[in-house]
N, C-alpha and C positions, 0 to 999 in steps of 0.2 A: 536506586533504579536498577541495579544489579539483579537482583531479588525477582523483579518482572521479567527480565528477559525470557527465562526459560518457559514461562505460561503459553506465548505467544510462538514458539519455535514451529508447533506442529499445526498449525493456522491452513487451511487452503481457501482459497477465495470463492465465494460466488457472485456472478452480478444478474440482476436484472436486465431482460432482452430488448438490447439498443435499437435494432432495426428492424422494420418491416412488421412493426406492433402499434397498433392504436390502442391498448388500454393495457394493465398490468396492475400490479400487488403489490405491494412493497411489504414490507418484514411485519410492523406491523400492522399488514390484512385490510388497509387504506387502498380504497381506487383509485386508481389514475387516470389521464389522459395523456394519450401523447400525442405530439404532430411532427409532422415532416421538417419544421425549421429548429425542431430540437428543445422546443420549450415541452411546458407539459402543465399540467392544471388537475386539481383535486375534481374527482365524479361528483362526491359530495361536497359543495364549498365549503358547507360549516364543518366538514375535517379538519381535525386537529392536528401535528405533529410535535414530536421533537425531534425531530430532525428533518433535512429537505436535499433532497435529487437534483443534481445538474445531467443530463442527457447527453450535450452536445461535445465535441471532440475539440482538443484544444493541446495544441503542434508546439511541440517542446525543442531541444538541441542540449550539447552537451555543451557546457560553460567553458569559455577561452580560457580561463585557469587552473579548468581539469587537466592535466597535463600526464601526470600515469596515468599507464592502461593495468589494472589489477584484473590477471586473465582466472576464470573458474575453473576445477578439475572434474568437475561432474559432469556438463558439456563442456560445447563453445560460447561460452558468454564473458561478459567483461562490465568491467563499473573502469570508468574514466573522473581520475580523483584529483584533486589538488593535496600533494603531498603537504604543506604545508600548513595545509588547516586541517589534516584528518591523518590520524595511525590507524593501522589495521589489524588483524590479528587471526592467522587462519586457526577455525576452530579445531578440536581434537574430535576422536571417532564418538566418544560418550556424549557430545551433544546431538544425535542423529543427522536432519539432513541440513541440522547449519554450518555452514562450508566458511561464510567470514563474519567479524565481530568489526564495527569500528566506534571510534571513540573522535568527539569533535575535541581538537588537543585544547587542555586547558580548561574546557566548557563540561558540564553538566548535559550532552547532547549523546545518543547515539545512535547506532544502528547497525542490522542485523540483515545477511542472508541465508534465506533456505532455497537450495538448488534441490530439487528432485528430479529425474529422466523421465518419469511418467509426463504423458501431454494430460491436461485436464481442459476442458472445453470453456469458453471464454465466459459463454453466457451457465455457467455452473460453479463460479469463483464467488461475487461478494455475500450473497446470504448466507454462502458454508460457513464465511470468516464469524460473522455477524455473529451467527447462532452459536458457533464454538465459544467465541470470545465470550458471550453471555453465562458460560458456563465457570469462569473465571472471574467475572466481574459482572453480577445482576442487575449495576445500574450502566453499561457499558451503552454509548448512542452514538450513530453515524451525525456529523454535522456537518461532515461535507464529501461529497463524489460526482467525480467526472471519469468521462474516457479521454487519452490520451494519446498523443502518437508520440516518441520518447525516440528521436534519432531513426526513425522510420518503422517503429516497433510499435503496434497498439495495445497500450496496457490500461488496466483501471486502477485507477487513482482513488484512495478512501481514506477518511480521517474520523477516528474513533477517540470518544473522549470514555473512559471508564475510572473506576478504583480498583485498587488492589491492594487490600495490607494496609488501608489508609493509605495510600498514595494516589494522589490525582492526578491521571497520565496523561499524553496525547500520544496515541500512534497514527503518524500519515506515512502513507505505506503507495508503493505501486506494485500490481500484481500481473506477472503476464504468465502469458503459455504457448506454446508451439509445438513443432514435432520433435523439437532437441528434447524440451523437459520444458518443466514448470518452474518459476521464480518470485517470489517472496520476497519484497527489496524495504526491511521494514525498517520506519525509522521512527526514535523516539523521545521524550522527557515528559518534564513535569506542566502539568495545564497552565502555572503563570511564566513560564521561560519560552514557551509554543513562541509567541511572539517574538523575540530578541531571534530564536536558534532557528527558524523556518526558512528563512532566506539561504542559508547554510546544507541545511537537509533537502531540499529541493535542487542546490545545486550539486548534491550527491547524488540524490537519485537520479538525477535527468543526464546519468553519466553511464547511466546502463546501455550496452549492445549487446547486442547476438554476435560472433565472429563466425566469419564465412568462409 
């Protein structure tokens, strides 16, 4: 899994516009519908996908066994860890804007940040990621995204199944942005471990804040 990380370092998100939109496009060129209670419905029923859209927002916290605060040098932001199930590893200048590396100890799990200072706009994050990714991985498909509030912080939430090199990965990833900079909280393994390691990387990510 080594080998993928670096594909992935220089990723910026784009997502599709959450609010105050009754219909929209998704990646690939399928109509939509959307409504105000967050669901959403194909224009055309007999659309096909592979892959499918959750809309609606869904309020996260940091886990009671996070217990470090692992602070970033780029801004003020922070991942709130459980020492115990995760080493970290801050990256050197030759990887660009990824600032830390971590590793679930023991496990075959990881995960990766890119801090940038640039603000990038919320609703111009997940089809950037999408399209990049596709550029690395040509059968790469989203199979699942939500918005998120993460400790009072609204990020989008995506999880991308692709190959690489013969490797069948999963990246579930959360992406935010503000006026500090932009953040990339990406985390990763192989498509049959997603299940056993997800519970773990979730409680990694949902340990991210902005410091004030």
């Amino acid at each position: 899994m080594k080998n993928t990380t670096i594909l992935f370092v220089i990723l910026l998100m784009n997502s599709i516009s959450l609010f105050s939109q009754t219909s929209a496009v998704t990646d690939k060129g399928e109509e939509v519908i959307l409504f105000d209670n967050g669901t959403w419905k194909y224009k055309n029923p007999e659309t096909k996908s592979s892959w499918s859209t959750r809309i609606d927002t869904v309020v996260m916290n940091k886990d009671a066994s996070s217990s470090f605060l692992l602070k970033g040098d780029k801004f003020d932001y922070g991942v709130w860890l459980n020492p115990k199930k995760w080493k970290f590893k801050k990256s050197d200048g030759a990887e660009g804007a990824t600032e830390f590396k971590f590793t679930l100890i023991g496990e075959d799990a990881y995960a990766m940040i890119v801090a940038e200072r640039i603000e990038v706009p919320l609703n111009d994050l997940k089809n950037l990621a999408f399209k990049n990714a596709l550029k690395v991985s040509p059968d790469i498909r989203i199979v699942y995204e939500d918005v998120r509030k993460i400790n009072g912080l609204l990020v989008n939430c995506m999880e991308m199944e692709g190959t690489i090199s013969g490797i069948k990965f999963t990246y579930f990833s959360y992406y935010y942005s503000g006026p500090s900079g932009t953040i990339q909280f990406v985390s990763y393994t192989s498509q049959n471990l997603l299940k056993k390691y997800k519970p773990e990387l979730e409680k990694l990510l949902n340990g991210f804040v902005v410091l004030k």
